[in-house]
TORKOL-4160 file (C-alpha; in steps of 0.2 Angstrom, whole numbers, padded with zeros to 4 digits, m for minus):
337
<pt num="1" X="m0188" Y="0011" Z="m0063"/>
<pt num="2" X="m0172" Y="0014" Z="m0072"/>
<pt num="3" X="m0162" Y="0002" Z="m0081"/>
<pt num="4" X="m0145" Y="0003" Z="m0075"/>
<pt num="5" X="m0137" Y="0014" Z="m0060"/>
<pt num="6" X="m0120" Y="0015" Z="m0059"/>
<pt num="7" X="m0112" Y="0020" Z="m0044"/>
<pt num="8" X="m0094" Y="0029" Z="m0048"/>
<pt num="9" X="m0091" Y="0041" Z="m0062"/>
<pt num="10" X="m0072" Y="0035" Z="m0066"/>
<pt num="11" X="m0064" Y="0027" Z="m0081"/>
<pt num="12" X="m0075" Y="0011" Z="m0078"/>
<pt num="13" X="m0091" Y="0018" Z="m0073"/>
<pt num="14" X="m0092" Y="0030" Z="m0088"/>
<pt num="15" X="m0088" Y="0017" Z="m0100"/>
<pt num="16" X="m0102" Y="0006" Z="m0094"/>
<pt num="17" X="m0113" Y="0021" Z="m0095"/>
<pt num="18" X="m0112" Y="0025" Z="m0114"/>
<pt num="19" X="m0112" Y="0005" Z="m0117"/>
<pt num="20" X="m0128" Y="0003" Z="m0108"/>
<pt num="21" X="m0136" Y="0020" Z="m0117"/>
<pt num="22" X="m0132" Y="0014" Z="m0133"/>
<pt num="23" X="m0138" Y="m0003" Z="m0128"/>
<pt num="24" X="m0157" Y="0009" Z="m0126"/>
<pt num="25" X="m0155" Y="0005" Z="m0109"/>
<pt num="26" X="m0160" Y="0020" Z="m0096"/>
<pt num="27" X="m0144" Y="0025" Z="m0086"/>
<pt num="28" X="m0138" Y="0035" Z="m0074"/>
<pt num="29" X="m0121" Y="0039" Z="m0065"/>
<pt num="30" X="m0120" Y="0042" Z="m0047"/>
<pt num="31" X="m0103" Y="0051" Z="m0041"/>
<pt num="32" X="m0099" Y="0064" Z="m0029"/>
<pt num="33" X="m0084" Y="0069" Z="m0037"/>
<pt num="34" X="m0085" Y="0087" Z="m0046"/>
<pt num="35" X="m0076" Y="0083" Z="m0065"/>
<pt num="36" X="m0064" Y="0079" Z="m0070"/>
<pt num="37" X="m0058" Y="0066" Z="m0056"/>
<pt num="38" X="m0039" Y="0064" Z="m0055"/>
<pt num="39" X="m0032" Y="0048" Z="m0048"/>
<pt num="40" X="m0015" Y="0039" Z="m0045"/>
<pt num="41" X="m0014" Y="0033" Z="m0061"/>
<pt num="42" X="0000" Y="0027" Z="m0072"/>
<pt num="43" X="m0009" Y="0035" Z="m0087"/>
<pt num="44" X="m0003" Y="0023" Z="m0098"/>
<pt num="45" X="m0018" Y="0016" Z="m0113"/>
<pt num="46" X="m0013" Y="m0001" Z="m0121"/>
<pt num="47" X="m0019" Y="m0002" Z="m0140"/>
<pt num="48" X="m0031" Y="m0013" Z="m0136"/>
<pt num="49" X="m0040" Y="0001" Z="m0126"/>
<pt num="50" X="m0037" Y="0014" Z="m0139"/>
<pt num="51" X="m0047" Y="0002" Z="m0149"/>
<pt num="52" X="m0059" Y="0001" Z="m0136"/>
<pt num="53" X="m0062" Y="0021" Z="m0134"/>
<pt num="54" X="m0063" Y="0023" Z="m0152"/>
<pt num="55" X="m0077" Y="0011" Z="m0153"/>
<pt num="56" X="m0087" Y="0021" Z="m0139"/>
<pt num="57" X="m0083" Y="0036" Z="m0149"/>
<pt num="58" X="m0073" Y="0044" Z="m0136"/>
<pt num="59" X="m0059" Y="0055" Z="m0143"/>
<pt num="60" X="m0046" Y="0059" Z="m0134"/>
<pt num="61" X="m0029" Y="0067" Z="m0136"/>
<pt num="62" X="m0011" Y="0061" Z="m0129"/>
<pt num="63" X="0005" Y="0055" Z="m0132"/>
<pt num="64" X="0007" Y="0038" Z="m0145"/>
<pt num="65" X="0014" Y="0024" Z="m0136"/>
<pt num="66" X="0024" Y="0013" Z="m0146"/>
<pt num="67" X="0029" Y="m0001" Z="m0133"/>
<pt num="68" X="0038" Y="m0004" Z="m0118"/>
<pt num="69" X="0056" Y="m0002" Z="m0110"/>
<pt num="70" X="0063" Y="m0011" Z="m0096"/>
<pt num="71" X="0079" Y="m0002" Z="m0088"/>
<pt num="72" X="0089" Y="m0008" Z="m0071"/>
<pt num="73" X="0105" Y="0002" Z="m0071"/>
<pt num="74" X="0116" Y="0002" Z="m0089"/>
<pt num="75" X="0105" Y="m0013" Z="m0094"/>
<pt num="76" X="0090" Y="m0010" Z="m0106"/>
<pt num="77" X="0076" Y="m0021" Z="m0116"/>
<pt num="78" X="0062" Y="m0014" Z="m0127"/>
<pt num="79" X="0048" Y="m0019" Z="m0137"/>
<pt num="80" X="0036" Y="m0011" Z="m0147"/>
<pt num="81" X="0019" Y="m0017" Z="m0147"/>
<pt num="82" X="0013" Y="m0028" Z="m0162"/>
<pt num="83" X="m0003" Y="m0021" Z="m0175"/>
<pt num="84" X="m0007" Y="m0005" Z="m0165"/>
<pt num="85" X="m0001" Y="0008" Z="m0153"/>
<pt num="86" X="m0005" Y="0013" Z="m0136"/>
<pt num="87" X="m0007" Y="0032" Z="m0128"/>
<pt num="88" X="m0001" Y="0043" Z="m0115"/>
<pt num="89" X="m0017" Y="0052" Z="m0109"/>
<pt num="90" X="m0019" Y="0062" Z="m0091"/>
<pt num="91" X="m0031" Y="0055" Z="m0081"/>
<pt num="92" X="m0039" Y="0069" Z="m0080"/>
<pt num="93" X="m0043" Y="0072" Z="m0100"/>
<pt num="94" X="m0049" Y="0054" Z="m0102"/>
<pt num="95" X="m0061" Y="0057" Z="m0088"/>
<pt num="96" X="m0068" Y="0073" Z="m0097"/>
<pt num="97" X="m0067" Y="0063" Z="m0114"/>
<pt num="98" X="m0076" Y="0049" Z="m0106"/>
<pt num="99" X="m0089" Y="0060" Z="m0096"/>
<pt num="100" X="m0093" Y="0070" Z="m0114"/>
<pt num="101" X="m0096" Y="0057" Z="m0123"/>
<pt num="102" X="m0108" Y="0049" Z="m0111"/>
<pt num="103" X="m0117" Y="0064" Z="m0109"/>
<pt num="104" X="m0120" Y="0064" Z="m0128"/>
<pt num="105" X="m0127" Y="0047" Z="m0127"/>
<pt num="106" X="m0140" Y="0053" Z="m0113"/>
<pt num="107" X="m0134" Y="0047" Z="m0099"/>
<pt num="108" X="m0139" Y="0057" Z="m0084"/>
<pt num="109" X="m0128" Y="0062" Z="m0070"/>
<pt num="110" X="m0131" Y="0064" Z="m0052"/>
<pt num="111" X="m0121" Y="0070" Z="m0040"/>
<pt num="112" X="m0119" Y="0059" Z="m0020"/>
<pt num="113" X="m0117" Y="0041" Z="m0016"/>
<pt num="114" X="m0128" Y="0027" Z="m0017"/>
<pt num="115" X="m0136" Y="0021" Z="m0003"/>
<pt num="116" X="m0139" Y="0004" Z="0006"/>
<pt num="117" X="m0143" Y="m0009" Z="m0006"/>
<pt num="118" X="m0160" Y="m0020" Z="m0004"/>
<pt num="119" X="m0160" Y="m0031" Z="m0020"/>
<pt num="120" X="m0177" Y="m0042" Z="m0026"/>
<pt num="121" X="m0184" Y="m0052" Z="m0040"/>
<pt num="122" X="m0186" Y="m0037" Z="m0049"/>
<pt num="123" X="m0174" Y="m0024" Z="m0047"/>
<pt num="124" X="m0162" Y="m0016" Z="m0034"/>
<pt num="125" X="m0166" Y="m0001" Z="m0023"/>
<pt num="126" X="m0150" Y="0009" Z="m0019"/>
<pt num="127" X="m0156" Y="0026" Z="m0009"/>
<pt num="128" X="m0166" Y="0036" Z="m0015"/>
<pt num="129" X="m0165" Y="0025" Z="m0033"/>
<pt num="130" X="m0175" Y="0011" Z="m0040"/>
<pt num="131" X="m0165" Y="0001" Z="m0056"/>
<pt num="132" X="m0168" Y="m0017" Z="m0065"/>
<pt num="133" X="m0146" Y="m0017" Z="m0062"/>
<pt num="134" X="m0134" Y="m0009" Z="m0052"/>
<pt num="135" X="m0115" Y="m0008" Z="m0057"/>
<pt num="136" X="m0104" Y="m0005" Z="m0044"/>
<pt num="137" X="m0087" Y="0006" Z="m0052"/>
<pt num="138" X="m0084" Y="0013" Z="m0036"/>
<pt num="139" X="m0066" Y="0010" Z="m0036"/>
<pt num="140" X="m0050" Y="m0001" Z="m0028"/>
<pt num="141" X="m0059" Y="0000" Z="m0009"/>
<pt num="142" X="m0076" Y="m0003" Z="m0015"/>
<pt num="143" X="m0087" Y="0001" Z="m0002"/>
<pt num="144" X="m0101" Y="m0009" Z="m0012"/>
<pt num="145" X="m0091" Y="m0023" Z="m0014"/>
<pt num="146" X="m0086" Y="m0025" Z="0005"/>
<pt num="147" X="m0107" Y="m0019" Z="0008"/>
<pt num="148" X="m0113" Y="m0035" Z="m0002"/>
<pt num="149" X="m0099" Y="m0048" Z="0009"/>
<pt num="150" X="m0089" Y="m0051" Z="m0008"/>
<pt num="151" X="m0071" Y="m0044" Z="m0001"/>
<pt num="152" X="m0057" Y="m0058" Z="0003"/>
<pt num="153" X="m0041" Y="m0053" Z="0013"/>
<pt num="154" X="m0025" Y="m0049" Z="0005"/>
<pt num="155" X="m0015" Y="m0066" Z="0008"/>
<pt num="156" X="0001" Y="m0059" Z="m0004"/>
<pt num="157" X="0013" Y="m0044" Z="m0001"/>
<pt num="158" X="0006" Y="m0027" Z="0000"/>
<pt num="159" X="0011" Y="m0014" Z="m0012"/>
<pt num="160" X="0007" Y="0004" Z="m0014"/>
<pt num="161" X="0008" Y="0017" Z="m0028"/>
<pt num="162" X="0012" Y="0035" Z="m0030"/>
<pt num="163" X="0013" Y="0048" Z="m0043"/>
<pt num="164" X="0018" Y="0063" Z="m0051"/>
<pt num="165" X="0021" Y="0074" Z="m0066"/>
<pt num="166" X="0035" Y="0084" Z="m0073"/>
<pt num="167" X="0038" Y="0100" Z="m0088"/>
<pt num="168" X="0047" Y="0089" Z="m0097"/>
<pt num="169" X="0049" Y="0084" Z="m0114"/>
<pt num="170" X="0047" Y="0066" Z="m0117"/>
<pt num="171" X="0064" Y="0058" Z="m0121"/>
<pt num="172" X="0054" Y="0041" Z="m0125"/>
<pt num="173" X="0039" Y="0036" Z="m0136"/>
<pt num="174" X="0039" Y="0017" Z="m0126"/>
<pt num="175" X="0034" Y="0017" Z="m0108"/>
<pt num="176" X="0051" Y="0014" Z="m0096"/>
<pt num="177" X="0050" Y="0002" Z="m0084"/>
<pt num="178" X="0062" Y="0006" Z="m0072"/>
<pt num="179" X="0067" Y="m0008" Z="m0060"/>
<pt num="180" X="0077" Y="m0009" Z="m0041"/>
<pt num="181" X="0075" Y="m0020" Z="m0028"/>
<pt num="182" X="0066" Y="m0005" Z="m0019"/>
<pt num="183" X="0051" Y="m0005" Z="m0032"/>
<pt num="184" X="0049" Y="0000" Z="m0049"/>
<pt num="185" X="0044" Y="0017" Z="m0057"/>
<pt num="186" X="0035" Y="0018" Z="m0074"/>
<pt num="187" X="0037" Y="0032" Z="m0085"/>
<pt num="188" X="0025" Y="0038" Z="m0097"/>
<pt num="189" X="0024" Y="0053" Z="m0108"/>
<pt num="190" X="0007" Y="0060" Z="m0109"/>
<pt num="191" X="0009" Y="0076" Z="m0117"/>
<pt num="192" X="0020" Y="0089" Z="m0126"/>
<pt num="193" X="0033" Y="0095" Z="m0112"/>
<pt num="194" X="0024" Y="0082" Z="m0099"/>
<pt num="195" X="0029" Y="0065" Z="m0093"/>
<pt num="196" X="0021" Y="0056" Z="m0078"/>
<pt num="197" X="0032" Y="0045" Z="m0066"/>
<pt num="198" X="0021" Y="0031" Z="m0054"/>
<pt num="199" X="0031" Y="0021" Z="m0041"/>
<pt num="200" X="0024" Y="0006" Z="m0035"/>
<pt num="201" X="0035" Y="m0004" Z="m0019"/>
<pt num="202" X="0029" Y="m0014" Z="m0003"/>
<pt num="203" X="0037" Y="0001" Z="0004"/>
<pt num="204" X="0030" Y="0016" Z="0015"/>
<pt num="205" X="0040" Y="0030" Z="0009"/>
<pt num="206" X="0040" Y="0047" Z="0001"/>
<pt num="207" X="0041" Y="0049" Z="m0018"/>
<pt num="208" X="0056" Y="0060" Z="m0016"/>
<pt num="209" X="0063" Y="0045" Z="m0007"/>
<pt num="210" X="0055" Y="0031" Z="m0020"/>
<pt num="211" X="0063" Y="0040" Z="m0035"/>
<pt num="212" X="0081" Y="0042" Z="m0028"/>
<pt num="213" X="0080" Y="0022" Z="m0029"/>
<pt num="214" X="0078" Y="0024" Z="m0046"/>
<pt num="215" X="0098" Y="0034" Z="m0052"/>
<pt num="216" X="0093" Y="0034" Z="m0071"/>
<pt num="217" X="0080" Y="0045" Z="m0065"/>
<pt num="218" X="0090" Y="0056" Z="m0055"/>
<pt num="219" X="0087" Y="0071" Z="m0071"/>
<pt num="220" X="0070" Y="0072" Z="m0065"/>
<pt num="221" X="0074" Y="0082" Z="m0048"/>
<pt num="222" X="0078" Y="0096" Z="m0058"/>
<pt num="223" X="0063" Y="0096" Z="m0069"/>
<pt num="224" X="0047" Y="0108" Z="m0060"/>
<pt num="225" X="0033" Y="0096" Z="m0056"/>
<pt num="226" X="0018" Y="0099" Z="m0064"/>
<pt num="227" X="0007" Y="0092" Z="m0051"/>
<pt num="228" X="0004" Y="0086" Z="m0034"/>
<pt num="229" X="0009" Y="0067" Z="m0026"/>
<pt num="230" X="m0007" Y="0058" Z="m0027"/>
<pt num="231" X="m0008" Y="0041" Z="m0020"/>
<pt num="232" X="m0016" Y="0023" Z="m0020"/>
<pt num="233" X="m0015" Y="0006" Z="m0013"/>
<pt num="234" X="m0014" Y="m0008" Z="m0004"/>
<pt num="235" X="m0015" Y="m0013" Z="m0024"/>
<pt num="236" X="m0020" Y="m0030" Z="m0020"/>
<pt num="237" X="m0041" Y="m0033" Z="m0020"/>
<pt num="238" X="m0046" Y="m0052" Z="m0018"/>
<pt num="239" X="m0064" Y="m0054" Z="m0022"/>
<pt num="240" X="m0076" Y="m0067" Z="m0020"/>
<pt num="241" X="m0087" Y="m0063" Z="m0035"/>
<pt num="242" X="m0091" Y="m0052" Z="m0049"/>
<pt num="243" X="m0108" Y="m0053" Z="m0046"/>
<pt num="244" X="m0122" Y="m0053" Z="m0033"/>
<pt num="245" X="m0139" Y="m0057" Z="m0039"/>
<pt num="246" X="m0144" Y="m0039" Z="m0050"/>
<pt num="247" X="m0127" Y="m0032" Z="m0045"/>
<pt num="248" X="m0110" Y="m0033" Z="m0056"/>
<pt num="249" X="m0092" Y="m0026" Z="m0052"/>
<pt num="250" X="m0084" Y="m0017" Z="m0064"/>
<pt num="251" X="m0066" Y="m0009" Z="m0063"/>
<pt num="252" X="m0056" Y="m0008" Z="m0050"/>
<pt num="253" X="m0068" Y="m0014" Z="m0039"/>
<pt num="254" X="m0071" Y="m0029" Z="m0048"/>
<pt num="255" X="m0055" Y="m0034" Z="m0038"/>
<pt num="256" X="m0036" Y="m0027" Z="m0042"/>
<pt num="257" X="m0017" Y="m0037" Z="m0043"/>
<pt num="258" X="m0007" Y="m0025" Z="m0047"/>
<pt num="259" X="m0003" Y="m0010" Z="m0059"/>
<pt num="260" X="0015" Y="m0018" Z="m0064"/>
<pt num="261" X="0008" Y="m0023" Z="m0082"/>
<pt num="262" X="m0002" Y="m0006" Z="m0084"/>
<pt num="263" X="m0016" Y="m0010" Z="m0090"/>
<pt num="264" X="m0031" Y="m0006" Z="m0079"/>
<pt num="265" X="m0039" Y="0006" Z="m0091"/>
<pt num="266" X="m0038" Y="m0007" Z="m0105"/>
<pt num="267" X="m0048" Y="m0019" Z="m0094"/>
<pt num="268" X="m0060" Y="m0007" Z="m0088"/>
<pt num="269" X="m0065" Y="m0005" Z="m0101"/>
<pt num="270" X="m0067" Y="m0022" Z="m0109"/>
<pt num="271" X="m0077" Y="m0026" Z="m0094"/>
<pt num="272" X="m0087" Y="m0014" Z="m0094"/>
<pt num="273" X="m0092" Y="m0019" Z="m0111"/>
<pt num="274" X="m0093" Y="m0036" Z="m0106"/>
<pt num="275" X="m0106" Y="m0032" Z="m0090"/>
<pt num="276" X="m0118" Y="m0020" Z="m0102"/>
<pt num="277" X="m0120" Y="m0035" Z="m0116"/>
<pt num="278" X="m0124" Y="m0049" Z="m0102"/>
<pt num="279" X="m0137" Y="m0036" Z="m0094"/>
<pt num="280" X="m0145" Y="m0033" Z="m0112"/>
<pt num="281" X="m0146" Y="m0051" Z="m0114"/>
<pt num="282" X="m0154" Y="m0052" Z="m0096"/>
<pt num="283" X="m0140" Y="m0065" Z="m0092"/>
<pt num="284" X="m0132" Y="m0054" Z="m0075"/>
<pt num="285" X="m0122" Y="m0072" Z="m0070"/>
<pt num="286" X="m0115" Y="m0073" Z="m0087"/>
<pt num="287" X="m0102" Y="m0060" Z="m0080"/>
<pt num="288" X="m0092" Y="m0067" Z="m0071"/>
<pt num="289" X="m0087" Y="m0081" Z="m0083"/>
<pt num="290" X="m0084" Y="m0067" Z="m0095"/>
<pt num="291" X="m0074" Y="m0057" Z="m0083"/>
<pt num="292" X="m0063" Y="m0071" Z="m0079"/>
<pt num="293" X="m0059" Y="m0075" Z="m0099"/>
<pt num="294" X="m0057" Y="m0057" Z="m0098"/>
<pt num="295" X="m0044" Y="m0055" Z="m0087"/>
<pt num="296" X="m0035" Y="m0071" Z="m0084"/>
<pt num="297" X="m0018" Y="m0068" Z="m0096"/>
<pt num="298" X="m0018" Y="m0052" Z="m0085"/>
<pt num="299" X="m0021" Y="m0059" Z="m0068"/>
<pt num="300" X="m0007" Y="m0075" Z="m0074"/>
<pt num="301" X="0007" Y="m0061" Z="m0078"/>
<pt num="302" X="0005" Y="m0051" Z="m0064"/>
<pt num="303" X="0001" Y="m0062" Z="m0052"/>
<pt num="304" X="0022" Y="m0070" Z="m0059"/>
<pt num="305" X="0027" Y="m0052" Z="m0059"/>
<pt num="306" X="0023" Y="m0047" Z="m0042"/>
<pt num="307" X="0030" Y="m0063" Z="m0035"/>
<pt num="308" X="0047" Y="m0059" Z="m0045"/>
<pt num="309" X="0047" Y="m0042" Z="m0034"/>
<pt num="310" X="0044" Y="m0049" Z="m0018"/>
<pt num="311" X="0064" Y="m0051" Z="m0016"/>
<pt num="312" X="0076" Y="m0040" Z="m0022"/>
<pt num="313" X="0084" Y="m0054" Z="m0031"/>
<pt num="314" X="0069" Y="m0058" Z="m0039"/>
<pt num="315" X="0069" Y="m0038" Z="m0047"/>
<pt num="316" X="0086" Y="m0038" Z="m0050"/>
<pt num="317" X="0083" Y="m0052" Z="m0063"/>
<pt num="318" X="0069" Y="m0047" Z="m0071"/>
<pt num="319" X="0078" Y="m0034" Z="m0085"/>
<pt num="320" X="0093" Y="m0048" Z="m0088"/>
<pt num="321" X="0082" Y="m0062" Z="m0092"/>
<pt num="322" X="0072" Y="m0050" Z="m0104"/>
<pt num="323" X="0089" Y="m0046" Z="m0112"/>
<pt num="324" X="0093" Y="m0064" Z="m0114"/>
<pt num="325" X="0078" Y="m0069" Z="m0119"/>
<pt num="326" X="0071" Y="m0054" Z="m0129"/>
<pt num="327" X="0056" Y="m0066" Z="m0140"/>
<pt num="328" X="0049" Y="m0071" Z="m0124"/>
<pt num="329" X="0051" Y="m0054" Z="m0117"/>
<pt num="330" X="0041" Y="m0048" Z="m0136"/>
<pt num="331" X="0029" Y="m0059" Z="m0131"/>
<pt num="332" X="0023" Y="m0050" Z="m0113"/>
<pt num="333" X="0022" Y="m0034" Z="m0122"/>
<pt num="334" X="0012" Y="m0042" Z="m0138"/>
<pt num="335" X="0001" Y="m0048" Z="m0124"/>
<pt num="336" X="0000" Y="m0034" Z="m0114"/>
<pt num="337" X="m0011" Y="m0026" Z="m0130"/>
C-alpha cells in the first residue's frame, strides 16, 4: 500500500505530490496527459504563489508582475501589489517546472486514469491501486468529485473562458483588466515578445468575436498568434465537500467561482499544502476547515465581482468606482496577494 495517490498531474496535483514526498510519504501521480499539459489558463501567478513555488523549490521562469490595471475605454486604474511581486508564466513551463521538481523528490508517475473508487477503514482502492489517501486534482469537471456524490448545481450565471497568445512585446508589467458589458479580457505578459489574452463572458461566442468587445485591444488583430484558442467553463463548481472519508479535493476540483480575480494557481497551491500537512497529521476531515479559511477572501470577492458583471451596468461601473475610490481599489489588489 502507498501513501497518497493523486489523480491529475496539473498545477494542483503536482504540488500535492512534492508536499507529500517531502512529508516521507509514498506518492504517486496518475494522469493521462503526455507533459507538459496546457490548459485555458490566465497564466497569471500572484506573489503569494511565487512565494509558494519557491518554497517547493520549483524554479521557474517568466514575466514580473507588478500589480494590476483596470481599463473600460479612456478610463484606467492601477495598483501595484504590496511586499512582493507576481509572475507571468505559460501554463505550460510551470507544468514542466512543477513535474521536475516532483520527480526530484521521488514522486512516481503513471500514466491512465484512476478507477472506481471502494474506500475502507484502512485505505482507498482506486483501480488497479491501493493507498492510505487519495487526492483528487482532476480538474474543474472532476469526474471524482461527481463519482463520490459531492457536485451541487450551478444556481448563478454561467460564464466561460477562452484564450490565446500573441508575438508581442509586453507594453505592461501589471496585469490589464479590461472591462465591457460583454465580458472582460485579462492580459498578461508571460515572456519576452509574448503576451496572453483570456476572455471570460456569460457569452457563447468566438474569440475573434469576444476581443472586438474589447476596442483598447483592437492592436492585437495585427499581432501573429502564438498559439491556438483553448477553452474552459462553465467556470462556476458548487461542491458539497472537500472531503469524503480518505478522499480530499484539491484544485479546481475542490469547486471553482470564477477566474475574475486570477488567482487559481495561488490557491492550488495553498491547498495543496494545506491537504498534505492534515494527511501527515492523520487529520483528513481537518481539510475542509482549512480550505474554507483558505479560500474565503477569494470566494467573498469573486463571488461580489461576478454579480457586478451579470448586468452591463454593473461592468460598466466597476473601473469608475475604482478610479473614485483608488485606496479601496489598493486594497482588492493587496488582497489579491
Amino acid at each position: 500500500m502507498i501513501d497518497v495517490l493523486v489523480a491529475g498531474g496539473g498545477p494542483a496535483g503536482l504540488a500535492t505530490a512534492v508536499h507529500a514526498a517531502l512529508a516521507g510519504l509514498e506518492t504517486v501521480v496518475v494522469e493521462p496527459r503526455a507533459t507538459p499539459v496546457d490548459k485555458a489558463c490566465g497564466e497569471g501567478v500572484m506573489p503569494s504563489g511565487v512565494t509558494a513555488l519557491r518554497a517547493l523549490g520549483v524554479d521557474v521562469a517568466g514575466h514580473p508582475l507588478r500589480g494590476i490595471r483596470y481599463v473600460a475605454g479612456p478610463r484606467r486604474v492601477a495598483a501595484d501589489f504590496r511586499g512582493g511581486t507576481g509572475l507571468g508564466v505559460r501554463r505550460t513551463v510551470l507544468h514542466a517546472a512543477l513535474h521536475r521538481r516532483a520527480t526530484e523528490a521521488g514522486v512516481r508517475f503513471v500514466p491512465g486514469r484512476v478507477g472506481t473508487v471502494v474506500q475502507d477503514a484502512d485505505g482507498v482502492t482506486a483501480g488497479e491501486w491501493r493507498a492510505r489517501w487519495l487526492v483528487a486534482a482532476d480538474g474543474l469537471h472532476s469526474p471524482l468529485r461527481r463519482a463520490l456524490g459531492l457536485d451541487l448545481p450551478a444556481r448563478h450565471i454561467v460564464r466561460y473562458g477562452l484564450r490565446r497568445h500573441f508575438h508581442i512585446s509586453p507594453w505592461s508589467e501589471h496585469v490589464e483588466v479590461h472591462w465591457s458589458p460583454h465580458g472582460e479580457a485579462y492580459v498578461t505578459p508571460v515572456g519576452e515578445g509574448l503576451v496572453g489574452v483570456a476572455v471570460l463572458s456569460r457569452e457563447r461566442r468566438g474569440y475573434d468575436a469576444h476581443l472586438a468587445a474589447h476596442p483598447a485591444l483592437a492592436f492585437l488583430s495585427r499581432a501573429a498568434p502564438a498559439s491556438a484558442v483553448r477553452g474552459a467553463g462553465p467556470l462556476l463548481q458548487r461542491t458539497r465537500a472537500r472531503t469524503a472519508g480518505r478522499v480530499l479535493l484539491v484544485g479546481d476540483a475542490a469547486g471553482y467561482v470564477d477566474a475574475l480575480t486570477g488567482e487559481g494557481v495561488a490557491l492550488a497551491l495553498a491547498t495543496a499544502e494545506a491537504a498534505v500537512r492534515c494527511l501527515a497529521a492523520g487529520r483528513p476531515e481537518a481539510y475542509e476547515t482549512a480550505w474554507r479559511r483558505l479560500t474565503r477572501r477569494h470566494r467573498l470577492l469573486t463571488h461580489a465581482l461576478v454579480r457586478a458583471c451579470r448586468h452591463p451596468a454593473g461592468s460598466g461601473l466597476v473601473v469608475p468606482a475604482a478610479r473614485a475610490l483608488p485606496r479601496a481599489f489598493a486594497g482588492v489588489v493587496h488582497a489579491l496577494q
